[in-house]
N, C-alpha and C positions, 0 to 999 in steps of 0.2 A: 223817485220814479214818477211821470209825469207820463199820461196817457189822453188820445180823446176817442179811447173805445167807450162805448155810454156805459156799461158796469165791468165790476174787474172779474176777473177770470172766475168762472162757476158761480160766479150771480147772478141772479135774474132780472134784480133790478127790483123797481117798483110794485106793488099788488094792485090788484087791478082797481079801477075807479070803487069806488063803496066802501075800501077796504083799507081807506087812511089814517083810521081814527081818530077824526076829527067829524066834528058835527057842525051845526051850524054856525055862523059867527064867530071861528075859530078855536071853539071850545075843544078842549082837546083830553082824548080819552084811550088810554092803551086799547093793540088790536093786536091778532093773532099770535096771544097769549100762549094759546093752545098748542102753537107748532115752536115755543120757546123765543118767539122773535116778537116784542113790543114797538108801536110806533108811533109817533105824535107829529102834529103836523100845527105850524102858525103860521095864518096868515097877515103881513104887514097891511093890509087894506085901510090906510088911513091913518096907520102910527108915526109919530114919533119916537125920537129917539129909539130905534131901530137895532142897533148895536147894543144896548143895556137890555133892553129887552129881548132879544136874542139870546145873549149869555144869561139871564134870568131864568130864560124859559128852558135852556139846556142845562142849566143847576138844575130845578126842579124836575127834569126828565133822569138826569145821574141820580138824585135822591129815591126817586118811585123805583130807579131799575138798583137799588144798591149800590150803586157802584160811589156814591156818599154814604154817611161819611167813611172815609177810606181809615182804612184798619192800617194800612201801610202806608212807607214813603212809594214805593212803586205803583200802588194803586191809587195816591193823591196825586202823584205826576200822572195819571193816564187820565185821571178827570179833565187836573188841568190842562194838558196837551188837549181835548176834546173841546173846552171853553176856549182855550186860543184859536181852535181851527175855527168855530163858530164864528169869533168877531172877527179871523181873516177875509172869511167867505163875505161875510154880512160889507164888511168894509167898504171889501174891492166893490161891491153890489153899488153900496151908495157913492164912491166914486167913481167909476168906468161905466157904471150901468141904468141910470135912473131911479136905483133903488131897489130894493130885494123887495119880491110878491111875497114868496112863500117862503119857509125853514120849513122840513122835511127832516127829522134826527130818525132811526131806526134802530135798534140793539138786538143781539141775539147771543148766544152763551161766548161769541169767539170775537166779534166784532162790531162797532158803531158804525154807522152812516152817517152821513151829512148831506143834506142838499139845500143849496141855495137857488133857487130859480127868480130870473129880473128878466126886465123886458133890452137888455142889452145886446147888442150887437158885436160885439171886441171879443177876441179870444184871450182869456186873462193865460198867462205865462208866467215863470221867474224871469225877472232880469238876469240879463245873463252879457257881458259877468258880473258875477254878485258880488258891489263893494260892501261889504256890515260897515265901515267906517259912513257912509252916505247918509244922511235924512232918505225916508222914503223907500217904494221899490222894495219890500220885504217880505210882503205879505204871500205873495203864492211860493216866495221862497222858502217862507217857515211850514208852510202848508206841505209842501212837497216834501221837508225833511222829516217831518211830524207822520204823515201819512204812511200808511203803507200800498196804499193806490189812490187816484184821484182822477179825474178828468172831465169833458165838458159834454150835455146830450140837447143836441137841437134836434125840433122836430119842424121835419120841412114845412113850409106854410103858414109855421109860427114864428112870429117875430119873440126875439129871445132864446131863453138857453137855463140852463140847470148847470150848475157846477157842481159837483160831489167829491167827498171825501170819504178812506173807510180807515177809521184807527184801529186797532188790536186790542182788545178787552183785557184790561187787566190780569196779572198773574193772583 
């Protein structure tokens, strides 16, 4: 399923500015603990390698929230499913978009978020139709079957855009 509502149904989305848990220089520190919903936030400001570091900083996020190591096969495929969407997101950023600002991961007892935010202009889609025989052209494919909602939040005035994803938390 593929949407460009900015969050999926009965989400509110974002917390308000303060309340990212992240400090300065990208340090990153679980936030509203309290209401069962942890969040972490990395900013790319001047990284390399992009993509490794991404999927680093969303291991280390799965480890803090449990959901590493996985006691099960269904809850190591929900990590891993969670690690793929990260480097689809991060991917499409550095190709289509100049490069990803920010990762934005969220968790809460039922579901993960994802946000990628870049200063890109293109609205990322699956190719359609989707050859799997093709190089290439796969990524918001897998992102889409992986997810259980996804889509894009521009905010007028800003150049750029956030892409998000939300997968289903583990059994």
């Amino acid at each position: 399923m593929s949407s460009t509502r900015p969050y999926s149904p009965g989400d509110r989305g974002r917390e308000a500015d303060g309340a990212s848990g992240a400090s300065e220089g990208g340090a990153v520190v679980p936030s509203d603990s309290s209401a069962g919903r942890q969040v972490r936030r990395l900013s790319f400001d001047g990284a390399s390698g992009v993509v490794p570091l991404a999927r680093d900083f969303a291991r280390q996020a799965l480890y803090a929230w449990g959901w590493l190591p996985a006691a099960t096969a269904d809850q190591r495929a929900a990590a891993e499913d969670v690690l793929l969407v990260v480097s689809e997101l991060v991917t499409n950023a550095c190709l289509h978009a100049e490069g990803p600002d920010e990762l934005w991961i969220a968790c809460d007892n039922k579901v993960i978020r994802v946000e990628v935010s870049d200063r890109g202009t293109g609205q990322p889609a699956p190719r359609t139709p989707h050859r799997a025989g093709r190089p290439g052209g796969h990524g918001m494919f897998i992102v889409q079957r992986l997810c259980l909602d996804w889509g894009v939040i521009r905010n007028p005035g800003v150049t750029g855009k956030t892409v998000w994803a939300e997968l289903g938390a583990p059994a």
